[in-house]
Residue, then its C-alpha position, 0 to 999 in steps of 0.5 A: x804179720x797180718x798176712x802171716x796170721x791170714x794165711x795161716x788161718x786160711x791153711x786152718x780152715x782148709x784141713x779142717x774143711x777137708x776133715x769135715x769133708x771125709x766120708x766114712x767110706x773116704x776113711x775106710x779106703x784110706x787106711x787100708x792105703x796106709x796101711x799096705x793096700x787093699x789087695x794085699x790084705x785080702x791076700x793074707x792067709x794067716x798071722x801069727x804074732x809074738x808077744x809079751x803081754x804085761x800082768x802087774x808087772x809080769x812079762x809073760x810070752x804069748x803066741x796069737x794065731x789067726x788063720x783065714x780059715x777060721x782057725x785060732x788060738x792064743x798060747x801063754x807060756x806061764x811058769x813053764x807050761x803052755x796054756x792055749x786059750x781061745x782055741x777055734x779048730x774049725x769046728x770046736x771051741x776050746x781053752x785050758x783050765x787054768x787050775x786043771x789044764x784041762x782042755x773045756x769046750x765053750x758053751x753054745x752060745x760062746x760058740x756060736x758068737x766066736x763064729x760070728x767073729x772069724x768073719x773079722x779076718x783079716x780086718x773088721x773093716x775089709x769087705x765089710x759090706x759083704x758081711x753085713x756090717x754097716x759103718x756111720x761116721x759119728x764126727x771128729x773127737x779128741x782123743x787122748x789129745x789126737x783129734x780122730x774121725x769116730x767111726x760106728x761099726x755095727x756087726x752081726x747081733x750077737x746072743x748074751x745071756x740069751x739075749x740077741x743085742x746088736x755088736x756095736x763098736x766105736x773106732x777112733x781114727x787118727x785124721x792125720x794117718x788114717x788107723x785107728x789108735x783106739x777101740x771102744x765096746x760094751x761089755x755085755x755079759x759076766x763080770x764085767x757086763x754094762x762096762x765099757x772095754x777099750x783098746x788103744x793101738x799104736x807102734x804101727x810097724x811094716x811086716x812085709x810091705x803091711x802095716x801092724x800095731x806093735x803096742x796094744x792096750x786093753x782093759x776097762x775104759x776109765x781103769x789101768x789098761x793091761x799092755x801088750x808088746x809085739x816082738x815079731x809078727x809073721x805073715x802066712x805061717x805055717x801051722x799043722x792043723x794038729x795044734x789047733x785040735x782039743x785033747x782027747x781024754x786018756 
């Protein structure tokens, strides 16, 4: 019994030295391992995701594109209409007006924060260094009942309410499987502003040979989050660029 209790003492105290011995650039290397290698990533051109997003028991269709060249728009199928949100032509930033289904362009600053964030693609962490972003590994934490590596990404600053205030979040990466199960960041303006919004990630599934969360959850830290379940994501899609163009007024 003695030697049992030894060496599983001694197997503790190797993974939790290899655990505490972990760069920030260690972990970072090894989830784009994990999840389908770096060149690949950087090969990606666009994804598009089918979705089901879970409103107070709702289930309600959605469709999530993001392309390489900045190109994006979330579209809700509600009550039979479509109702694109989010929608970045390139040059324009655009949504639909729930009540009027009228296409609105975004303000200045919404604008010119969005662009910041097409630099994201196809990952906040890939080639980060060259976007300007800095990491910090903050340490081990448990999150949820999984102890995660908690890595500190600082973006571009971003302008609220007139304001230029640092983009900070905070991504919790499992020390087992090396992807994050969670992102946390501050909220800075509207109704929400000073909360904190949180999204957990999990039902990581292989999509040609690249390695996606299926199960988002995202609300306010400490309040029920609202689910969303992938069916289908599709890697390099083909979409016409017409799609992404604001409506013109009749």
């Amino acid at each position: 019994m003695k030697t049992i209790k030894l060496l599983t003492l001694a197997s503790f105290l190797l993974l939790s030295q290899n655990i505490f011995s972990q760069t920030v650039e260690e972990i970072i290397s090894n989830y784009f391992e994990n999840i389908g290698g770096y060149e690949n990533w950087g090969n990606l051109e666009g994804i598009k995701m089918v979705a089901n997003m879970n409103q107070q028991g709702m289930e309600i269709p959605m469709e999530i594109y993001q392309m390489k060249d900045g190109k994006q728009m979330t579209v809700i199928n509600f009550q039979g209409k479509e109702i694109k949100q989010g929608v970045f032509d390139g040059e324009h930033l655009w949504s639909h007006n729930f009540m009027t289904m009228e296409a609105e362009e975004s303000d200045a600053e919404t604008m010119a924060n969005f662009k910041l964030d097409i630099n994201d693609f196809p990952d906040s962490f890939y080639d980060y260094a060259a976007k300007g972003y800095t990491v910090e590994l903050m340490g081990t934490e448990d999150y949820q009942g999984t102890e995660t590596f908690k890595v500190k990404l600082v973006k571009e600053p971003k302008t609220n309410e007139g304001i230029q205030e640092e983009d900070i979040s905070f991504y919790y990466f499992d020390t087992e499987s090396f992807v994050p199960i969670a992102m946390e960041n501050e909220i800075k303006s509207g109704p929400g502003k000073g909360m904190v919004l949180e999204i957990s990630f999990s039902d990581y599934e292989e999509v040609e040979g690249l390695y996606f969360p299926f199960s988002l959850t995202q609300g306010v830290k400490g309040q029920p989050g609202q689910p969303i379940t992938m069916s289908e994501i599709i890697l390099n899609p083909s979409v016409e660029a017409s799609n992404f163009a604001i409506p013109t007024k009749e």
